[in-house]
VOBA-1610 file (N, C-alpha, C; in pm, whole numbers, padded with zeros to 5 digits, always signed):
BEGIN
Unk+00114+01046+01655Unk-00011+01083+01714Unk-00113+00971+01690Unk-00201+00911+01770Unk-00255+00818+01773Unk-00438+00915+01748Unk-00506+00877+01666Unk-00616+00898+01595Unk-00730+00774+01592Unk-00833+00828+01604Unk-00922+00732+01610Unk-00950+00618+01440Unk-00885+00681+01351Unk-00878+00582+01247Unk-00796+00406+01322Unk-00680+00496+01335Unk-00568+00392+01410Unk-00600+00325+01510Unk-00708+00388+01590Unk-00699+00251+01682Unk-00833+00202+01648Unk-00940+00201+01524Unk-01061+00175+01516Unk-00954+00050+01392Unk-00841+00043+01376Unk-00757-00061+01277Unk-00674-00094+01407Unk-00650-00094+01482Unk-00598-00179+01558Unk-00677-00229+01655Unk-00766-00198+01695Unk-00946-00312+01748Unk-00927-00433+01631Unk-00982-00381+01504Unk-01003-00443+01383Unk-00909-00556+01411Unk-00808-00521+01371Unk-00700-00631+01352Unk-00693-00686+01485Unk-00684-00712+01598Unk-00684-00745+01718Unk-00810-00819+01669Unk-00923-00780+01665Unk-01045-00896+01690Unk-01024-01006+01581Unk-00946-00995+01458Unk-00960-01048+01343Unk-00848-01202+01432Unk-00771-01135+01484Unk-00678-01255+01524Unk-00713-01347+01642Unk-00779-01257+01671Unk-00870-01361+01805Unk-00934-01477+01740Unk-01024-01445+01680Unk-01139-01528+01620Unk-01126-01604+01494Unk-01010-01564+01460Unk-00981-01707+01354Unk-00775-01704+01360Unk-00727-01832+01293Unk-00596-01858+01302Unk-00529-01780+01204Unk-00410-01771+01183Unk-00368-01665+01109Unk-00351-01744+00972Unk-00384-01828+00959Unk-00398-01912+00809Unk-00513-01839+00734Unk-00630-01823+00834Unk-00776-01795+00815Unk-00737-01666+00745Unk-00672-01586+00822Unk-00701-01445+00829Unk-00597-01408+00723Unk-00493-01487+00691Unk-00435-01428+00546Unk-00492-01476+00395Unk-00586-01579+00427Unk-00648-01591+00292Unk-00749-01492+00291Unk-00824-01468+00399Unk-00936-01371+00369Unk-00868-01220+00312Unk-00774-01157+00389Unk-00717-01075+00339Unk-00691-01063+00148Unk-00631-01192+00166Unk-00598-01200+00015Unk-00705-01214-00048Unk-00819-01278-00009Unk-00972-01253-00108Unk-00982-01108-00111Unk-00970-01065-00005Unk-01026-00918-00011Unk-00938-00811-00125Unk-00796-00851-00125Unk-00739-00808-00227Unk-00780-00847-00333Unk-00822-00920-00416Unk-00841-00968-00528Unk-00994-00933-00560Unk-01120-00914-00457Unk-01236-00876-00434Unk-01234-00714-00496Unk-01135-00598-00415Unk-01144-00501-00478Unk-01088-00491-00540Unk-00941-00604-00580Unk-00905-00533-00757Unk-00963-00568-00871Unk-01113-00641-00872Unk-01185-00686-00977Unk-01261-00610-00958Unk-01313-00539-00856Unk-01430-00387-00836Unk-01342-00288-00909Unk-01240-00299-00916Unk-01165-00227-01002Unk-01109-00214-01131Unk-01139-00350-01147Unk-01149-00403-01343Unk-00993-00389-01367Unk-00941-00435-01248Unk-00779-00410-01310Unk-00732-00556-01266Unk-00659-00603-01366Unk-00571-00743-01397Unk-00480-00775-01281Unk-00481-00876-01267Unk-00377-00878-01124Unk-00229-00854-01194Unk-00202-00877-01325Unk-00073-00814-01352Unk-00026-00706-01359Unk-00169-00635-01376Unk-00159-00444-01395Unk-00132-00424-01233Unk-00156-00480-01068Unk-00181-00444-00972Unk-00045-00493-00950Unk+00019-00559-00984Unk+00152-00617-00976Unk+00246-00526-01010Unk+00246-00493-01174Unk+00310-00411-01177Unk+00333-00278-01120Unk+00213-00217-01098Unk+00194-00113-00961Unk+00290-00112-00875Unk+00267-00222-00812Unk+00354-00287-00677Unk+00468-00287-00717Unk+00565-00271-00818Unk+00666-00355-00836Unk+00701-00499-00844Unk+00611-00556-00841Unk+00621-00717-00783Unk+00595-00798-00914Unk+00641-00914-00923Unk+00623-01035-00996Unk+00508-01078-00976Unk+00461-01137-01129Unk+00307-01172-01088Unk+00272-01234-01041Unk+00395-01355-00984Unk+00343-01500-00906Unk+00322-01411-00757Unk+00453-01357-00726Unk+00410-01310-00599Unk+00274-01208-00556Unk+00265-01150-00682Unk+00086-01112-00663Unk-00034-01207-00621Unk+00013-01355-00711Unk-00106-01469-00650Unk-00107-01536-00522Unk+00059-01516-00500Unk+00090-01590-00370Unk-00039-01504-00259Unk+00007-01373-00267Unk-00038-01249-00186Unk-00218-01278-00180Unk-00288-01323-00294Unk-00427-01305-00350Unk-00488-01459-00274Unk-00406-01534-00260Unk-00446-01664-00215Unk-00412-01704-00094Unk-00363-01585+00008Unk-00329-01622+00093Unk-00219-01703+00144Unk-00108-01709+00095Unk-00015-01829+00129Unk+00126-01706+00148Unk+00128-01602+00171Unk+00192-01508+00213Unk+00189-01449+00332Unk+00270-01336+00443Unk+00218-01301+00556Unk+00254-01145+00515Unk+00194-01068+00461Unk+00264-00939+00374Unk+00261-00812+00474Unk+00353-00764+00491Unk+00404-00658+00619Unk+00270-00537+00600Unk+00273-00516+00705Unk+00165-00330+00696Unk+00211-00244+00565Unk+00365-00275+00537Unk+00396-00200+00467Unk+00359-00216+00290Unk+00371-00330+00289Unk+00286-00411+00139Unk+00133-00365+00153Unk+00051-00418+00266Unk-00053-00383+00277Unk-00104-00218+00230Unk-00005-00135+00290Unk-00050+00037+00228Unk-00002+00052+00121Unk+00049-00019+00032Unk+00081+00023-00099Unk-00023-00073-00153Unk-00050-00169-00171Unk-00202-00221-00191Unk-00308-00110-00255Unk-00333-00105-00115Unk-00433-00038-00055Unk-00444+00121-00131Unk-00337+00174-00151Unk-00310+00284-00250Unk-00311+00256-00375Unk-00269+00190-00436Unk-00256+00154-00564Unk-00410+00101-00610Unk-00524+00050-00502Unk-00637-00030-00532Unk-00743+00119-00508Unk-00666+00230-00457Unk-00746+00361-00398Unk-00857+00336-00303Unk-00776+00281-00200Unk-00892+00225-00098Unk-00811+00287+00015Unk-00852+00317+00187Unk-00772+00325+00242Unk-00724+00194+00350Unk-00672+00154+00398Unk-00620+00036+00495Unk-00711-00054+00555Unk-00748+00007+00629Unk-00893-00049+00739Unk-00946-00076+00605Unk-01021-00027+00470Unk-01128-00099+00373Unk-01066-00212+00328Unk-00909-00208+00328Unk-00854-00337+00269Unk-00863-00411+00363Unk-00833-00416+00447Unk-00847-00521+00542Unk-00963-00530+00620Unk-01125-00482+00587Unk-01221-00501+00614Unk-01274-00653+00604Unk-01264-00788+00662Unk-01292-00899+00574Unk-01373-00895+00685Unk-01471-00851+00772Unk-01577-00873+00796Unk-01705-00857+00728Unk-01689-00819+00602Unk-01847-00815+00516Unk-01908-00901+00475
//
């Protein structure tokens, strides 16, 4: 069922790729990860371990030099208690 969350995140993401290259748009992402897991006072190893993931691949993810599936993205995004669209808000 298609909901106005979903397509107010698929505008989002659609305009995000227009207007900058996808180099642009995975570092900002990854700021934005690292933006709310310090609003969150939690260690990028504590957000790692969350994830299951190794901590390098947490920095890879934080610095942008990754392309991390929708599906990484909602476990993020859960684990940071944010929902999707706020994680991937990098228009602020």
């Amino acid at each position: 069922m298609i909901t106005l969350e979903s397509l107010n995140l698929f505008f989002l993401l659609s305009y995000l790729i227009i207007v900058m290259t996808e180099e642009e748009l995975l570092k900002k992402i990854g700021q934005r990860i690292k933006e709310l897991r310090r609003e969150k006072g939690m260690p990028q190893i504590e957000l790692a371990v969350e994830l299951n993931y190794e901590k390098s691949n947490m920095s890879r993810l934080e610095s942008g030099r990754v392309n991390p599936r929708i599906t990484t993205l909602f476990k993020v995004a859960k684990a940071l208690d944010v929902d999707l669209q706020e994680l991937i808000n990098i228009t602020k």
